[in-house]
Each structure stands twice: as structure tokens, then as C-alpha cells.
DOSEMAR-882127 format. One record per residue (C-alpha): residue number from 1; x, y, z. Coordinates in steps of 0.1 Angstrom, whole numbers, plus 5000, padded with zeros to 4 digits. Last residue first. Layout:
<atom k="NUM" px="X" py="Y" pz="Z"/>
...
END
This chain:
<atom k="408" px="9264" py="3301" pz="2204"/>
<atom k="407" px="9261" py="3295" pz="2163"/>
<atom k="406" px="9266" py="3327" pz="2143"/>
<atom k="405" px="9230" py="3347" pz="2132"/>
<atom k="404" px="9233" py="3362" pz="2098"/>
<atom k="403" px="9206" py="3382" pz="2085"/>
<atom k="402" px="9194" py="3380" pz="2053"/>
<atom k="401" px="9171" py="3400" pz="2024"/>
<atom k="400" px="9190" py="3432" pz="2023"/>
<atom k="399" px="9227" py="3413" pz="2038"/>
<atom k="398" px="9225" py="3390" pz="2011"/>
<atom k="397" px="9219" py="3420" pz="1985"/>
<atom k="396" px="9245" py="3439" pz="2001"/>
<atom k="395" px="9272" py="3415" pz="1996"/>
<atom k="394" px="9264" py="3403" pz="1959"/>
<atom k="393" px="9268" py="3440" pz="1950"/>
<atom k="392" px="9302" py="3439" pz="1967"/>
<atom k="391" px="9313" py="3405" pz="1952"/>
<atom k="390" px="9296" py="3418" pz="1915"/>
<atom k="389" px="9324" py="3455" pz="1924"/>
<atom k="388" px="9351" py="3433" pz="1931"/>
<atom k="387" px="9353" py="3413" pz="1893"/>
<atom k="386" px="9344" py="3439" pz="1879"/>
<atom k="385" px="9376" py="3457" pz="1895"/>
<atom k="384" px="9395" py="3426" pz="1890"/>
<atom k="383" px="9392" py="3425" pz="1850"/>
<atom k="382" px="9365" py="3411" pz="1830"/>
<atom k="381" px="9353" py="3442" pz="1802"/>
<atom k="380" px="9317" py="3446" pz="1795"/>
<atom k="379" px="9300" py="3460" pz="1764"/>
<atom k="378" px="9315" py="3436" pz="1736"/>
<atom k="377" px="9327" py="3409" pz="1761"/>
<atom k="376" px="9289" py="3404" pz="1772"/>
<atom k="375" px="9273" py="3401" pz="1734"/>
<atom k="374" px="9289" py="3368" pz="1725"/>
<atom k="373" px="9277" py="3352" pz="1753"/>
<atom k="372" px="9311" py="3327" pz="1769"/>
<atom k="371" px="9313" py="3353" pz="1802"/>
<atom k="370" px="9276" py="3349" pz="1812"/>
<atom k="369" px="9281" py="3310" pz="1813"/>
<atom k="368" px="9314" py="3308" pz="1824"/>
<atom k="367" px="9301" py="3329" pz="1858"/>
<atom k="366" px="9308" py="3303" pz="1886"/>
<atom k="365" px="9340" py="3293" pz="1868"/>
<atom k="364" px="9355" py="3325" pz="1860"/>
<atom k="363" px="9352" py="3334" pz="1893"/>
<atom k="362" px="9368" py="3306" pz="1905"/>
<atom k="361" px="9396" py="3310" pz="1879"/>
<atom k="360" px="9399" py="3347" pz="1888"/>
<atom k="359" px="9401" py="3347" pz="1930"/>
<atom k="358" px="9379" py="3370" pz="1940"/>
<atom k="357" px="9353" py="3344" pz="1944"/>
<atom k="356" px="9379" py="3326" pz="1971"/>
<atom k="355" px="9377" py="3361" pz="1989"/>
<atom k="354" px="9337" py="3363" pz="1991"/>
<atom k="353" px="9335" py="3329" pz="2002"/>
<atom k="352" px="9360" py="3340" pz="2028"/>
<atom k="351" px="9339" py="3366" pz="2042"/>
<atom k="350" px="9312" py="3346" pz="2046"/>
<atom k="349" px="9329" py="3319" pz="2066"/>
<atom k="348" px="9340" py="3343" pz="2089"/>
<atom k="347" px="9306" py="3363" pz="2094"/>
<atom k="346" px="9294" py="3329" pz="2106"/>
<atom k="345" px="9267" py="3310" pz="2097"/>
<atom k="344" px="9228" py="3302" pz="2109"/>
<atom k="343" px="9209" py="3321" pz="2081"/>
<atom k="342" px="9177" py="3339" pz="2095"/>
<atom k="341" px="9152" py="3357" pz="2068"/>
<atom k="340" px="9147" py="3394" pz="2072"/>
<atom k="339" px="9115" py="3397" pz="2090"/>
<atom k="338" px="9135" py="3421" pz="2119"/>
<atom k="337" px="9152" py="3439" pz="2097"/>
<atom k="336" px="9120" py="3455" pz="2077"/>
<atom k="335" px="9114" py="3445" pz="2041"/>
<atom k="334" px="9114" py="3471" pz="2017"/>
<atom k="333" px="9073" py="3472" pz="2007"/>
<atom k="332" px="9077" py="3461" pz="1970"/>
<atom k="331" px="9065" py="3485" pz="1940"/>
<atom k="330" px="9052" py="3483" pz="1908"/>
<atom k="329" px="9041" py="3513" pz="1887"/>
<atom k="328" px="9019" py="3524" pz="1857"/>
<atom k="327" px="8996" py="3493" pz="1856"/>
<atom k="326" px="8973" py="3498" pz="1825"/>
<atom k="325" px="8939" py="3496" pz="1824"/>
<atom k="324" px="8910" py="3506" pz="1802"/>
<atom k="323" px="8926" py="3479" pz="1773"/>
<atom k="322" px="8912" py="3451" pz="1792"/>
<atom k="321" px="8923" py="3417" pz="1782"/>
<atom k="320" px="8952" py="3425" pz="1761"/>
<atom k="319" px="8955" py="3454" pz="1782"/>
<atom k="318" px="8964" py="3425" pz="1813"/>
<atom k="317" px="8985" py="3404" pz="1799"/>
<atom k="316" px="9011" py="3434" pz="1787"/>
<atom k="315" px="9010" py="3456" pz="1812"/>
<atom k="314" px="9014" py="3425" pz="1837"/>
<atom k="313" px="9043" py="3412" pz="1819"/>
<atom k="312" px="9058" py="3443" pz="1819"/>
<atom k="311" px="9051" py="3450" pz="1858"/>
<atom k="310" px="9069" py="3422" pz="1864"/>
<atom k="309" px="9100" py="3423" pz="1843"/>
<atom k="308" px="9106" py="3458" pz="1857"/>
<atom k="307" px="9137" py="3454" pz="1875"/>
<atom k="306" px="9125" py="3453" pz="1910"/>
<atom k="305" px="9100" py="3435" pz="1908"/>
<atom k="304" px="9115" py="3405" pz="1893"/>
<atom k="303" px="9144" py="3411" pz="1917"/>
<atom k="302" px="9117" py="3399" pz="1944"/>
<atom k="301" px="9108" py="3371" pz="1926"/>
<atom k="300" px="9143" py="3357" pz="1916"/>
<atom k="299" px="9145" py="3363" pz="1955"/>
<atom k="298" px="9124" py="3342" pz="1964"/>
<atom k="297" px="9085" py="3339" pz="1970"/>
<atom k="296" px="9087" py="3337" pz="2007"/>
<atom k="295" px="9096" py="3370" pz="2006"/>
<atom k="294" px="9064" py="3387" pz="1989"/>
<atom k="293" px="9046" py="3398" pz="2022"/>
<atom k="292" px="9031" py="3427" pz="2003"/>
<atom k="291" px="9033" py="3440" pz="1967"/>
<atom k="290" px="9027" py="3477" pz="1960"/>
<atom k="289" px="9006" py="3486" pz="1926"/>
<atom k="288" px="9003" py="3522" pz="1910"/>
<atom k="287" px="8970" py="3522" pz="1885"/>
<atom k="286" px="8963" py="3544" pz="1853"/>
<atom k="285" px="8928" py="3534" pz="1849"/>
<atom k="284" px="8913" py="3541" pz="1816"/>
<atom k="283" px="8871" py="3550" pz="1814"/>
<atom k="282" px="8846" py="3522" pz="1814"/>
<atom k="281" px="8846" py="3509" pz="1846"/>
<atom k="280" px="8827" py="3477" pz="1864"/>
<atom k="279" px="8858" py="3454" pz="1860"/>
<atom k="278" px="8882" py="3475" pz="1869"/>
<atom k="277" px="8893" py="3463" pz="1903"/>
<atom k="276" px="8881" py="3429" pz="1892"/>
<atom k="275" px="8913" py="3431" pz="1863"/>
<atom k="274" px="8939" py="3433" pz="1890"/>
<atom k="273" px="8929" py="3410" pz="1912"/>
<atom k="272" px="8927" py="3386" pz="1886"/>
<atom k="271" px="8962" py="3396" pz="1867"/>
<atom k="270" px="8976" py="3395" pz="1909"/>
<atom k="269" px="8964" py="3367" pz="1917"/>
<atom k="268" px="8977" py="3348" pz="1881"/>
<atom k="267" px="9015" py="3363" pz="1888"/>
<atom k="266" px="9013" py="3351" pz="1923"/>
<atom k="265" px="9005" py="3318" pz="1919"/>
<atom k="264" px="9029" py="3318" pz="1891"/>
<atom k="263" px="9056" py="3323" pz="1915"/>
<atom k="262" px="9045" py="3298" pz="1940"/>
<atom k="261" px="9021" py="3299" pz="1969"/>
<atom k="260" px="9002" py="3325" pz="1970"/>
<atom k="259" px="8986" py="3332" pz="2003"/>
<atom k="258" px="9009" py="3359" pz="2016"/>
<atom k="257" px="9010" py="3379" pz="1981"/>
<atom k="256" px="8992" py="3407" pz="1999"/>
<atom k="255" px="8981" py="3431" pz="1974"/>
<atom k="254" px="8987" py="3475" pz="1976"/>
<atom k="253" px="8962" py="3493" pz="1958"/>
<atom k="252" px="8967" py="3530" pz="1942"/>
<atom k="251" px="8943" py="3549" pz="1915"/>
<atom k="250" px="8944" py="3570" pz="1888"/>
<atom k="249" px="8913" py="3576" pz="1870"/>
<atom k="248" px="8913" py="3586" pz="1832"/>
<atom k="247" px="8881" py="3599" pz="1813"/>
<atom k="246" px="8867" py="3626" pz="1840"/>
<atom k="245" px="8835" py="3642" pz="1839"/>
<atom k="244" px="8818" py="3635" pz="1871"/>
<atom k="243" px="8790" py="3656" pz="1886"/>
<atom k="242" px="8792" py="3672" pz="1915"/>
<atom k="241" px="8760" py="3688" pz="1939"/>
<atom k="240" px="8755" py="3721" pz="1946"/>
<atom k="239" px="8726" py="3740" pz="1963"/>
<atom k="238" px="8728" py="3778" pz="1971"/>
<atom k="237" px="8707" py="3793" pz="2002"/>
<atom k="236" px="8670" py="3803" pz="2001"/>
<atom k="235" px="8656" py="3818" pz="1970"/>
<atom k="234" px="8681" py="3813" pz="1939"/>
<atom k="233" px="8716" py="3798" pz="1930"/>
<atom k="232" px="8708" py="3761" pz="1924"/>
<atom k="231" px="8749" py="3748" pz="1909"/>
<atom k="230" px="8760" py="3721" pz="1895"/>
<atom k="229" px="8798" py="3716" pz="1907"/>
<atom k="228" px="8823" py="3700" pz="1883"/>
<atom k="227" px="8842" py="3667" pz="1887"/>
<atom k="226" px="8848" py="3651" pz="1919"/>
<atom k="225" px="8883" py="3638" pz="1918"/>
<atom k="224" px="8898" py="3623" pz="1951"/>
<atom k="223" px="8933" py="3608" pz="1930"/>
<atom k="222" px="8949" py="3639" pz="1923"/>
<atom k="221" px="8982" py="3626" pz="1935"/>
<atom k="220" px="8990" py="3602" pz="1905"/>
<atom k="219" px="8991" py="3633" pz="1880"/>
<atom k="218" px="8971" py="3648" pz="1852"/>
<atom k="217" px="8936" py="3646" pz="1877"/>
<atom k="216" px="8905" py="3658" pz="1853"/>
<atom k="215" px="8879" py="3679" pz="1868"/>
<atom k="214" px="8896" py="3695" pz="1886"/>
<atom k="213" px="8886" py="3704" pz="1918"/>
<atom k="212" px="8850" py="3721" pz="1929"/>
<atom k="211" px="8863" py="3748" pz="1953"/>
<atom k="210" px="8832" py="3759" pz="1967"/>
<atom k="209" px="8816" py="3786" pz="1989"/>
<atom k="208" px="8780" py="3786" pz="1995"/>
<atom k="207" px="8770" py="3813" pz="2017"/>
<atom k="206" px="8759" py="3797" pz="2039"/>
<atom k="205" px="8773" py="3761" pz="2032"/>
<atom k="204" px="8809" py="3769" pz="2034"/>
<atom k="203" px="8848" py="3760" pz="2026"/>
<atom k="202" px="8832" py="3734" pz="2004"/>
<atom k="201" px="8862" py="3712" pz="1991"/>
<atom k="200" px="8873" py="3692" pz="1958"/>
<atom k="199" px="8912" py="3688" pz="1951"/>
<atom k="198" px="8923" py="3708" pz="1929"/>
<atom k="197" px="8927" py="3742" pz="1945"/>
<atom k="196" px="8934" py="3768" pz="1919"/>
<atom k="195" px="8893" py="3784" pz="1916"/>
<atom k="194" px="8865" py="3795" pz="1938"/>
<atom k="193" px="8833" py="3801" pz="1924"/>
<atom k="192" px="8814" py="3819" pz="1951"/>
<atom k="191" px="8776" py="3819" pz="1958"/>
<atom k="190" px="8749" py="3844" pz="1971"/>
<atom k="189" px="8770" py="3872" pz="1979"/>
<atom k="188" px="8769" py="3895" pz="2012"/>
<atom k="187" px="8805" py="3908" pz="2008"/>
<atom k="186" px="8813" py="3900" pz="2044"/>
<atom k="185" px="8810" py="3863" pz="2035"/>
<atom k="184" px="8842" py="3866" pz="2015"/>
<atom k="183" px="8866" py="3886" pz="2041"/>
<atom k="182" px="8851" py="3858" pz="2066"/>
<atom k="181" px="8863" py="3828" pz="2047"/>
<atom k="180" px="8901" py="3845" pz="2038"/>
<atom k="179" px="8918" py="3853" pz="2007"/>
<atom k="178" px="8956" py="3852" pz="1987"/>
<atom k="177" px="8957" py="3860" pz="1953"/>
<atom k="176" px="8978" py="3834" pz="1945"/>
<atom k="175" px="9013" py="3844" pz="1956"/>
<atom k="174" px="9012" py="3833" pz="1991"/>
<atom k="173" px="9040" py="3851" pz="2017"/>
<atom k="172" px="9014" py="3873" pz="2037"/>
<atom k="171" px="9002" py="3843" pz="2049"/>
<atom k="170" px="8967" py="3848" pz="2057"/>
<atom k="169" px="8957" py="3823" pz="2035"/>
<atom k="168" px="8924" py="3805" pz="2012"/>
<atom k="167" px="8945" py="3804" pz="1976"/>
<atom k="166" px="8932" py="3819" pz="1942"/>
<atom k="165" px="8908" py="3818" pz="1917"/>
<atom k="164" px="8876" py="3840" pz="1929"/>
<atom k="163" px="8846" py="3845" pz="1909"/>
<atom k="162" px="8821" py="3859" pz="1934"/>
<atom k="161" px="8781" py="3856" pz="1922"/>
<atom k="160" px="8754" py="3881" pz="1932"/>
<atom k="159" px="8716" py="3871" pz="1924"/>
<atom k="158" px="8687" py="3889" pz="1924"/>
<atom k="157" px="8706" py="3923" pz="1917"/>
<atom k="156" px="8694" py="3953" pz="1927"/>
<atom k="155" px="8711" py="3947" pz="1958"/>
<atom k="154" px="8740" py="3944" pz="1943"/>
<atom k="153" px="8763" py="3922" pz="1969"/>
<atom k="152" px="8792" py="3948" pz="1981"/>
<atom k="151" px="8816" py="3955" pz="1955"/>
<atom k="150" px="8852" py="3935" pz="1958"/>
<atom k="149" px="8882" py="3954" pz="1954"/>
<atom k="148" px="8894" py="3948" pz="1992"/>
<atom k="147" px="8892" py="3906" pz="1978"/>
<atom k="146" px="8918" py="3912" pz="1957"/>
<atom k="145" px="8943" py="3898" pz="1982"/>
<atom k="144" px="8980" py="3905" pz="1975"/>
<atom k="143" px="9006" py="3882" pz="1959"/>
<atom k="142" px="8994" py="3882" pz="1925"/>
<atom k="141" px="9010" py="3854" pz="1905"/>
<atom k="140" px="9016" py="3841" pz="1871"/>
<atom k="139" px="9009" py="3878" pz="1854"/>
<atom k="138" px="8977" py="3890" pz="1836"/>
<atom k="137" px="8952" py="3870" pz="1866"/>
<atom k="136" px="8919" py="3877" pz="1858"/>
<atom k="135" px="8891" py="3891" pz="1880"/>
<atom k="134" px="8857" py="3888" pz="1893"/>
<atom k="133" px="8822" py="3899" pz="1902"/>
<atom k="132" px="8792" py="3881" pz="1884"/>
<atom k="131" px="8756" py="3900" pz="1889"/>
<atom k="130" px="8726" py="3882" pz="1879"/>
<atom k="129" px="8688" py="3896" pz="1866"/>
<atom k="128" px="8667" py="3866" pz="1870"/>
<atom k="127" px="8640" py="3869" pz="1842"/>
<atom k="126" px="8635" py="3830" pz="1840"/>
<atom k="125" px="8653" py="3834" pz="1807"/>
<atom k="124" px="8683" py="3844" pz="1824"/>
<atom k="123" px="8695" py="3880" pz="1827"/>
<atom k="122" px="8724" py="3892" pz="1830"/>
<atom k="121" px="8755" py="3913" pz="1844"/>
<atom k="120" px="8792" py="3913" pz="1849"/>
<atom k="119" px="8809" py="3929" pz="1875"/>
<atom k="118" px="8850" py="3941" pz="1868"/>
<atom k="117" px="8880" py="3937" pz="1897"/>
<atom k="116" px="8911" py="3948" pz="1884"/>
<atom k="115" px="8935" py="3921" pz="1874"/>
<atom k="114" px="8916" py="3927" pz="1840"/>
<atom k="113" px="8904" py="3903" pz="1812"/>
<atom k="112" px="8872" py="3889" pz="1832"/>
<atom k="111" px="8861" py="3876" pz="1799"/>
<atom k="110" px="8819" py="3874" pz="1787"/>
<atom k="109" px="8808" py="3848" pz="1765"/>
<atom k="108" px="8773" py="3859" pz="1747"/>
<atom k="107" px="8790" py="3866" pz="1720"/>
<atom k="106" px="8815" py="3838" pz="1706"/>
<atom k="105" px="8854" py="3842" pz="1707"/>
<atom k="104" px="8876" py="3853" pz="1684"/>
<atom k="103" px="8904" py="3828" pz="1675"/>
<atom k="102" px="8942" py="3828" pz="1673"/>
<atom k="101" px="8941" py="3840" pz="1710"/>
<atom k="100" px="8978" py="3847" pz="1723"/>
<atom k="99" px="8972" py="3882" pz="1714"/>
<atom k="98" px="8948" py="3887" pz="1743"/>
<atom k="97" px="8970" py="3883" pz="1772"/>
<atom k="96" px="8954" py="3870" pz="1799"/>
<atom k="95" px="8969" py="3839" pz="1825"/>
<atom k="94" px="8968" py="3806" pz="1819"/>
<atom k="93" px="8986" py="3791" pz="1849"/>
<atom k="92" px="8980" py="3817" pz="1871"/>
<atom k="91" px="8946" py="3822" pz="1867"/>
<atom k="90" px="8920" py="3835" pz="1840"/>
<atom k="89" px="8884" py="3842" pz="1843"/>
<atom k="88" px="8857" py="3831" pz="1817"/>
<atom k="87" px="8818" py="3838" pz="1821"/>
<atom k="86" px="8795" py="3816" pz="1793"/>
<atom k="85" px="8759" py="3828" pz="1793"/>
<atom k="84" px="8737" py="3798" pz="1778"/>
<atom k="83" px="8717" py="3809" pz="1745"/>
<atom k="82" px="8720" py="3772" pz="1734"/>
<atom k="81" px="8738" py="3780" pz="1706"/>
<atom k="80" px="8760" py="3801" pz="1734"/>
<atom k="79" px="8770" py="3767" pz="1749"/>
<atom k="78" px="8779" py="3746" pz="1713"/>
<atom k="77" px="8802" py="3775" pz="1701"/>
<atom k="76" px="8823" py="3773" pz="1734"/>
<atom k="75" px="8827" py="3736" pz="1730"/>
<atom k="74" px="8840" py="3747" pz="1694"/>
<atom k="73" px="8861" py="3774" pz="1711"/>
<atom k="72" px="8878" py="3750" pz="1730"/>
<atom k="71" px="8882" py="3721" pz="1699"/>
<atom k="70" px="8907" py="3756" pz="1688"/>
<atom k="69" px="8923" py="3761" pz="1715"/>
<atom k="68" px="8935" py="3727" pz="1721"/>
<atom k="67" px="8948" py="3724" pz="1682"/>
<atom k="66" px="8960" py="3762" pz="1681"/>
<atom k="65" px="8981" py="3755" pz="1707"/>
<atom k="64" px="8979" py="3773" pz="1741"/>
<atom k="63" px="9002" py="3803" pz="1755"/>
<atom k="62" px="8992" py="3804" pz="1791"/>
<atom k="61" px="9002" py="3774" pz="1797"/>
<atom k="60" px="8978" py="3748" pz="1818"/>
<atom k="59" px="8945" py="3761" pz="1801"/>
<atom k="58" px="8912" py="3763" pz="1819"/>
<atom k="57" px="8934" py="3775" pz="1844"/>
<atom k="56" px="8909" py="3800" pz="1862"/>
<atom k="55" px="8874" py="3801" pz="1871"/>
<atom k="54" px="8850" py="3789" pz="1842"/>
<atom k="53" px="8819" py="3796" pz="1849"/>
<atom k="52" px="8788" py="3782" pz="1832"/>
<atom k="51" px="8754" py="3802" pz="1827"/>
<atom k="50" px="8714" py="3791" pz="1828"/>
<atom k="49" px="8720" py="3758" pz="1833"/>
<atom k="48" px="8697" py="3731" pz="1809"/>
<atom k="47" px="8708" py="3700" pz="1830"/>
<atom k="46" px="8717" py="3679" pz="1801"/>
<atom k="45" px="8735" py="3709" pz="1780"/>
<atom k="44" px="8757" py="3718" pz="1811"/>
<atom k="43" px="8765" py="3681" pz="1813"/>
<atom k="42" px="8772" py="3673" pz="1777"/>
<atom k="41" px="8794" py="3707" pz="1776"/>
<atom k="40" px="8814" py="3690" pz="1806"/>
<atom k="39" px="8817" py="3655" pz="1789"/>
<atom k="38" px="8831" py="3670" pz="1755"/>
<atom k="37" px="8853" py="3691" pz="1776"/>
<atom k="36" px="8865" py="3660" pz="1792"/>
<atom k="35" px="8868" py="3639" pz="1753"/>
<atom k="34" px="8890" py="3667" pz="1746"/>
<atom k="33" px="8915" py="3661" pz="1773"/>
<atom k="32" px="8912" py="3625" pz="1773"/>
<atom k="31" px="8924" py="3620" pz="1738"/>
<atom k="30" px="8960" py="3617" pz="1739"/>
<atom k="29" px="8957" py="3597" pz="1775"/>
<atom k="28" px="8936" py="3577" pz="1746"/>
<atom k="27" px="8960" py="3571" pz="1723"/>
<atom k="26" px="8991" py="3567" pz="1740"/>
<atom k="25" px="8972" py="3534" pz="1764"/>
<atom k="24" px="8970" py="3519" pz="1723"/>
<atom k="23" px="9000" py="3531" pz="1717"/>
<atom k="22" px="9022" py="3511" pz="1743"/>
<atom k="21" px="9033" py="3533" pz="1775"/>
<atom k="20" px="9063" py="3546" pz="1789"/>
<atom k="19" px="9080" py="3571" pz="1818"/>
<atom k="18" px="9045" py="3578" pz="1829"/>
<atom k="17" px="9044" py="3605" pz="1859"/>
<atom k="16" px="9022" py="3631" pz="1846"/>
<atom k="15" px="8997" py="3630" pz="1820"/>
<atom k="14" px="8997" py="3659" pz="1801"/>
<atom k="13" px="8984" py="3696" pz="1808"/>
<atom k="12" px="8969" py="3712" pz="1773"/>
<atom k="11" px="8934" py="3711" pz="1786"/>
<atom k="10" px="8945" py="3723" pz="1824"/>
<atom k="9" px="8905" py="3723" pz="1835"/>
<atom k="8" px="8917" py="3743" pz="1870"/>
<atom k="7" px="8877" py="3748" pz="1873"/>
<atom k="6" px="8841" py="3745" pz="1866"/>
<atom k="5" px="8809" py="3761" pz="1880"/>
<atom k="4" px="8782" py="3749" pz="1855"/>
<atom k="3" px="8748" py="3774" pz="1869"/>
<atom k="2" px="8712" py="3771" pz="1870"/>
<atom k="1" px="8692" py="3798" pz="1882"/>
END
């Protein structure tokens, strides 16, 4: 038989990690959710499975909004037309209670409602008669193993599948139904859908036991994403290979800015750079950038990067030439001690530049400019503890990017 194993879907999870975005990068992060489940029905559809799984977290609350619930069940609707056997288990995140289900759904889709372990049975239409053994979580966390409630594999079964959402432990501490490798292949099944890890992993070939990962990553971190695992469950061991379903890839890539020359050197690197990363893809790449070997750029450069004008002028230039990408984050690697650029001076001298700035009419000289705008008086009053607290930020910015070495 054929069989859709998918997991930790989090429909109604957002994006994590964005502080802001224009609307056009609003609009499809908005989207991405429903276009996935769109992409997973496709799938199950394309490769004519038998059944699809769903192990736990399908949701990311357990109390879901009529809109995501509701473009659910019409992705449910499309399966069952088919005459495909949908199984549903619930984890921690969207764990059972029936009342919070403004819709009924389909036949033909079965629930693990129960903390209690319950087998499900039925046949395909290559006359495979198939056992399915799992639970649901009703709280946010069981802290004891469920695999003890476990039936041996059916033998009048020709196939016996474990649907498991939970953590691989032995620390009597874990509140995700906590299970071990050897307790599972004890059981003598044929496959087991594993659920709550996100990140993609086969914790064995014989019997097959898989975690296939989430199919979309919501945050910066889940970054290795595989998709969902099709499944060969028949004579001989299980088969499974992952198809991709995703519509927004995060990714990180740090630049060298070494070779660039000038300012706007750098600026037109890093937009080319940038957009050949993407240049194959189809789907929105949420991207974290860190700049290298930047120093010799200046510091107008460097606080550049550090306030933000940067990566604004990026976002900006580069969706109006790609709209699937959009630079999240800019960073600069801190710049160790020892590559702190030399200036031959003493500690002397620099402390009295720092008094004679004190001083109000040579203060008020070097900063006329900023003090005659018409909009700094209204938010910003001139006194001597402004006055200090510039000379003490001007302080530890020379002594970030300088060092000073005195004259022998």
C-alpha cells in the first residue's frame, strides 16, 4: 500500500521572528499555510496512496479558527472523494476536545480521539486489510510512555502501522509521551509514523521508523525541511522517500565584503549576490544575512548595519526585483581585538579631547548643525548630562573599532 505520512503541520502557527514586512511579503507568509495543504493533497492525489496520516499538531492551538479549520476540512473533502482513508491523531499542541470542531468531518476519516490506545482497520482497494494503532493527546503533555498499551502486530493483519507523536527518551522527566527504538520494534509492526520532532530523521530502516518533519518551518531554525514521507508498506521492508511541500524557505548566508572596494561596491555585491541565491526558486525566501571583513569600509558603513539603513535598502531594491525574497536580518561579525584598527596616540591626548568637548561652546560648535534643526530642541534637551553621555558614547565606539598604541 501507499501511504501520505505527514506531521507537526502547525496550520494556524505564524511566521516567527519578523519584527516587519511590506504587504506584498504580508501577503503571501498570509497565504503559505493554505497553499501547503494545497501542496500535500496535490501529492497524495499524484501518487494515488491508499491512506494519509496525520500524526499530531496538524494545528498549532488546540482551539483553531473557523477560517483554518474550515480550508482543513475542504482538503479533507478532496481525500475521501478519492475514496482515500484519512487517519488523524492529535498531539500536544492541538490536542482533542471535540467541541472545538465547528465542522463535522467526512466519513471515511477515522480520529484517534482517546489517550488510550485504539486500532483502526481497512482495506485498500488492492484488498490489503491494514491495522493502524495509535493515540491522541487530550491534555498538552503525557509524561509516561504509551508504548506498554501497544497490541502486538495483528497477525491477521497484512499490514500493522504505529502512530506515535511523541519524544525518543528514557528520561523519566519528558512530557511527550516519552518512547524508546527497541520498545517499538518489539511490537513487530511494519512502519511507524512518528510525530513532534520537526526536523526530518529515520530512527530505522527495519522496521521503518520515521519522523518526517514539518512540512513547513515557522521559524529561522527549521531550516533542513524535507516535506512529507511517501510511504511502500507491503512485502519486504517499508520504502519512504520525501517530497517537498513547503512555500517559504528560510535560509542563512554570511558574504565577505573583503573585495569591495567602496561603499557602493558593497551595496551592488551584495543585491547581486543576493538575488543569484534565488534565482532558480519559485517559493519566498525569508533570508538572515552576516557581513564579513567589512572594516575597511568605515564606520559610516559599519553603523549602517547596525541601524537598519542597510537592510532597508536592500528589502526594498531587492523585492522590487524579486518579490520571493526578502532579507529578514543583517548582521556584522563583531570584530575581534586583535584586527581592531591601530591609532598611534596617547591615552593623554584622548582624554583631553574628550574634556575640551565637555566644554559648552566647543560642543556647541562641533554639533551647530544638529542643534539649529527645528525638530531636535522639541524631543531633546542640551544640558551637560547630554552633553556627557555623546562624550561617553563617542568613547566606546573608538575604543570598539580602535586600539590605541602610545609611541615608545
Amino acid at each position: 500500500m501507499k501511504l501520505l505520512h505527514i506531521a507537526d503541520l502547525h496550520l494556524d502557527r505564524s511566521f516567527e521572528g519578523l519584527k516587519a514586512f511590506p504587504d506584498q511579503v504580508a501577503q503571501q507568509l498570509q497565504d503559505a499555510n493554505k497553499r501547503v495543504l494545497h501542496n500535500l493533497i496535490d501529492i497524495a492525489l499524484k501518487n494515488q496512496v491508499d491512506a494519509v496520516i496525520f500524526v499530531g499538531d496538524t494545528f498549532h492551538h488546540s482551539r483553531t479558527s473557523i477560517q483554518t479549520q474550515a480550508y482543513f476540512f475542504e482538503g479533507l473533502k478532496r481525500l475521501t472523494e478519492e475514496d482515500i482513508h484519512v487517519m488523524i491523531s492529535f498531539g500536544n499542541h492541538d490536542y482533542y476536545s471535540k467541541e472545538r470542531y465547528w465542522f463535522d468531518f467526512p466519513e471515511n476519516v477515522y480520529l484517534f480521539e482517546q489517550e488510550e490506545v485504539e486500532t483502526h482497520y481497512f482495506v485498500t482497494q488492492g484488498n490489503e486489510r491494514v491495522a493502524v494503532s495509535g493515540f491522541s493527546y487530550r491534555h498538552p503533555w503525557i509524561e509516561e510512555s504509551k508504548l506498554p498499551d501497544f497490541p502486538q502486530r495483528d497477525v491477521d493483519a497484512d499490514i500493522h502501522i504505529g502512530v506515535y507523536h511523541g519524544e525518543l527518551s528514557t528520561d523519566s522527566g519528558s512530557r511527550y509521551a516519552p518512547f524508546s527504538v527497541n520498545g517499538m520494534k518489539a511490537l513487530g509492526y511494519d512502519y511507524w509514523a512518528l510525530g513532534h520532532i520537526h526536523k526530518p530523521e529515520i530512527l530505522s530502516a527495519d522496521p521503518l521508523i520515521v519522523y518526517p518533519g514539518t512540512p513547513q518551518g515557522h521559524t529561522k531554525k527549521e531550516t533542513g525541511v524535507q516535506g512529507v514521507g511517501l510511504v511502500n508498506v507491503g512485502a519486504g521492508p517499508a520504502t519512504i522517500h520525501f517530497s517537498e511541500a513547503a512555500e517559504v524557505y528560510w535560509g542563512k548566508t554570511a558574504y565577505s565584503l573583503k573585495d569591495c572596494g567602496t561603499k557602493k561596491d558593497a551595496l551592488t555585491f551584495l543585491e547581486a549576490e543576493l538575488l543569484k541565491d534565488v534565482a532558480d526558486k519559485q517559493k519566498l525566501t525569508l533570508k538572515e544575512v552576516s557581513l564579513n571583513d567589512i572594516e575597511h569600509l568605515g564606520t559610516d558603513f559599519i553603523i549602517s548595519c547596525k541601524n537598519g539603513e542597510i537592510l532597508t535598502y536592500l528589502q526594498k531594491k531587492l523585492l522590487e526585483k524579486n518579490r520571493h525574497l526578502f532579507v529578514f536580518h543583517l548582521s556584522v561579525k563583531e570584530q575581534a581585538a586583535s584586527q581592531k584598527i591601530p591609532i598611534h596616540a596617547s591615552f593623554q591626548l584622548l582624554e583631553q579631547l574628550e574634556r575640551n568637548y565637555l566644554q559648552p561652546d566647543i560642543f556647541a560648535e562641533e554639533t551647530k548643525e544638529l542643534l539649529q534643526h527645528p525638530q531636535f530642541s522639541r524631543i531633546q534637551s542640551v544640558d551637560a548630562a547630554w552633553r556627557a553621555k555623546c562624550i561617553e558614547q563617542a568613547d566606546q565606539r573608538i575604543k570598539e573599532y580602535f586600539t590605541i598604541e602610545e609611541d615608545q
